[in-house]
N, C-alpha and C positions, 0 to 999 in steps of 0.2 A: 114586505115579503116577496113581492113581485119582481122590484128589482132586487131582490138577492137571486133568487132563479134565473132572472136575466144575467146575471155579471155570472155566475156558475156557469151557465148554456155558454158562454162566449168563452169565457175561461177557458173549458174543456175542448171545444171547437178549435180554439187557437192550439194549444196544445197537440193535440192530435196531428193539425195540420203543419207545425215547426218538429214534432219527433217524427213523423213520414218522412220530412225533407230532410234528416239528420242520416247524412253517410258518410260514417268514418273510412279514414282512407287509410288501405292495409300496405304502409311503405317497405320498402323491402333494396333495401342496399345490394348490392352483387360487384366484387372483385376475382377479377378473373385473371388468370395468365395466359398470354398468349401469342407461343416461339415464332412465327411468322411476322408479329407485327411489328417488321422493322423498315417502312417509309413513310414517309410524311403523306402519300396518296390514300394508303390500305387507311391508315390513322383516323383520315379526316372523312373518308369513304363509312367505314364504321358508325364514326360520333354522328354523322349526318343520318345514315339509316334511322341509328338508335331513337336519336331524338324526333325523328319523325314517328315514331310510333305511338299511339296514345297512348297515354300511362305512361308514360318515363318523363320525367323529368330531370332528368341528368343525365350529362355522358360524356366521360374524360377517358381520354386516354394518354397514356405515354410511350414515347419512343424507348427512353431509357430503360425503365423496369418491364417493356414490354407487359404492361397490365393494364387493363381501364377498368373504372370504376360508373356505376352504373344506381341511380335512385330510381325506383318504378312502383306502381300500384299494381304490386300481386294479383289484385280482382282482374284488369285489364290484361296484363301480360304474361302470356304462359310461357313455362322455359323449353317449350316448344319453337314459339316464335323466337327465342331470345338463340338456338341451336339452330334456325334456317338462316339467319343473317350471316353467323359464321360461318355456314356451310358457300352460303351465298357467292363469299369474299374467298374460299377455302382457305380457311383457318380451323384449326383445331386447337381448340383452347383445353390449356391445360387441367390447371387447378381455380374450380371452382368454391371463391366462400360466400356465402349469404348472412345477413345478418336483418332480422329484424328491427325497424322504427319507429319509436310510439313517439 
């Protein structure tokens, strides 16, 4: 009986302490268009910012379709911050689409 109260005590313990560390990650895709970005500097000025940001892990863009595409954790990156880089660069991006990632 004693150790069944022990292996429960420890059980729950463990438990408790692996669902506190469990934080799913809210991904969040973003395709944007946007008519100014047409050099290989603005381009690479962009993807550099982007991906220095925490929470993103992605950042492409193209010269041809003038759009980049962008993966980021929603909790980190607000479309706050994702609106001063462009302003940063002055760009005004056009059309924005989001798509959520499970």
């Amino acid at each position: 009986m004693k150790q069944y109260f022990l292996f429960i005590s420890v059980s729950v313990l463990f438990a408790v302490f692996t669902i506190g560390k469990y934080n799913p990650i809210d991904v969040t895709q973003l395709v944007v268009t946007i008519p100014e970005l047409s050099t290989l500097g603005l381009k690479e000025r962009l993807e550099l910012d982007f991906k220095n940001m925490t929470g993103v892990s992605k950042c492409e863009a193209s010269l041809m379709t003038k759009t980049m595409l962008m993966k980021y954790d929603a909790r980190e990156v607000s479309p706050d911050q994702i609106q001063s880089i462009f302003q940063k660069w002055s760009c005004t991006p056009g059309e924005y689409s989001y798509q959520k990632l499970y």
